[in-house]
FIFIPA-358341 format. One record per residue (C-alpha): residue number from 1; residue in three letters; chain; z, x, y. Coordinates in steps of 0.05 Angstrom, whole numbers, plus 5000, padded with zeros to 4 digits. Each point is the difference from the previous one (the first is absolute). Layout:
FIFIPA-358341
<site NUM ALA A <Z X Y>>
...
end
This chain:
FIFIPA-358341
<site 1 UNK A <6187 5714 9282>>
<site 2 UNK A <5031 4983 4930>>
<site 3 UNK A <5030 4939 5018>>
<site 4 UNK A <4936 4981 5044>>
<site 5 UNK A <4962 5010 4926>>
<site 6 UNK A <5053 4962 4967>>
<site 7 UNK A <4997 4935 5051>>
<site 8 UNK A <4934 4998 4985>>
<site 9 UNK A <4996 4999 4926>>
<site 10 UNK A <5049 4943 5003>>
<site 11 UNK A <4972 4964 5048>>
<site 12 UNK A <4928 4998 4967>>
<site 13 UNK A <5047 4976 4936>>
<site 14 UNK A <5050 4958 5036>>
<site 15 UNK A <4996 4936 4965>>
<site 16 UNK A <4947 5012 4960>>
<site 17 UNK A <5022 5050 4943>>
<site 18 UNK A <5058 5022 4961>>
<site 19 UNK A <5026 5062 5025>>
<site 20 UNK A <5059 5042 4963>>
<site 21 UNK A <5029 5051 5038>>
<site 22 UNK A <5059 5053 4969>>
<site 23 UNK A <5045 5032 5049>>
<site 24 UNK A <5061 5033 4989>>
<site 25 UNK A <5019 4986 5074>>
<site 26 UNK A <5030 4941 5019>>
<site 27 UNK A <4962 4962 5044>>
<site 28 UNK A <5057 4992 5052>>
<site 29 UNK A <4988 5076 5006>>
<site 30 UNK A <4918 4988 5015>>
<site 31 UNK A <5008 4996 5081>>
<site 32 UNK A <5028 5078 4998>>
<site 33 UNK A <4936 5023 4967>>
<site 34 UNK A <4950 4955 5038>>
<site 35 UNK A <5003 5028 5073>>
<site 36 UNK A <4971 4941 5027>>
<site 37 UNK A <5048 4939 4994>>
<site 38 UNK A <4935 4958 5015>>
<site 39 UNK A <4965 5020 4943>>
<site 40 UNK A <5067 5006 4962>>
<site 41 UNK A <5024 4925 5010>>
<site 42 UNK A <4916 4976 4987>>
<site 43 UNK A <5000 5044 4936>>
<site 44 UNK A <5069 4969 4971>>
<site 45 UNK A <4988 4927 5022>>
<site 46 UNK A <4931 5010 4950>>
<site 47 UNK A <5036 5024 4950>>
<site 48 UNK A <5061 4962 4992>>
<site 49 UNK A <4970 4931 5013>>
<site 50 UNK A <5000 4961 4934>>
<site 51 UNK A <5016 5058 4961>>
<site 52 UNK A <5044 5019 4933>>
<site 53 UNK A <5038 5055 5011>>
<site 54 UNK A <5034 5044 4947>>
<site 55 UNK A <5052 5044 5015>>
<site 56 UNK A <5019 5037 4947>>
<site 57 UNK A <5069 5027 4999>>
<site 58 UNK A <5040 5052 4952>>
<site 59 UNK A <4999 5080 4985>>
<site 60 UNK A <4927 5032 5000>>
<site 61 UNK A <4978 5007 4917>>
<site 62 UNK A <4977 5069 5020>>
<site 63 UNK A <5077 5017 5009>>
<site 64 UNK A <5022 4969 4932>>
<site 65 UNK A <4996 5051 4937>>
<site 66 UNK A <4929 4972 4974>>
<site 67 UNK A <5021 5028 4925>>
<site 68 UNK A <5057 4936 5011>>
<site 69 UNK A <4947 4941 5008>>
<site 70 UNK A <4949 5033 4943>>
<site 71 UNK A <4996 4952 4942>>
end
C-alpha cells in the first residue's frame, strides 16, 4: 500500500514540481522493498528521470568523536 501511496504522490508531481527525496538505501536496492516490480520499475523511472542525484559517501558524523569537530 506504501508504494501504491508513493506512485501516486509522484505521479500527481511528475514533471511538475521539485521533489527531494533522502534515502539511505541505494536505489539499486528499491525492487527488494517494493513487492511489486510493476509499481517498483513505474516508481524509479519517475524518480530518476532528469534528476540530480547525490550520493554521499564517507564514515557517518554520528561515529566521529563530536568534541574533535567543535570549534
Amino acid at each position: 500500500r506504501q508504494a501504491n501511496d508513493l506512485l501516486d504522490v509522484m505521479e500527481m508531481r511528475y514533471q511538475q514540481s521539485s521533489t527531494i527525496i533522502a534515502s539511505q538505501i541505494p536505489t539499486s536496492e528499491w525492487y527488494k522493498l517494493i513487492p511489486s516490480p510493476t509499481i517498483a520499475d513505474a516508481l524509479l523511472d519517475r524518480l530518476l528521470h532528469n534528476s540530480h542525484r547525490i550520493e554521499l559517501t564517507g564514515e557517518s558524523m554520528r561515529k566521529l568523536d563530536q568534541s574533535d569537530h567543535l570549534a
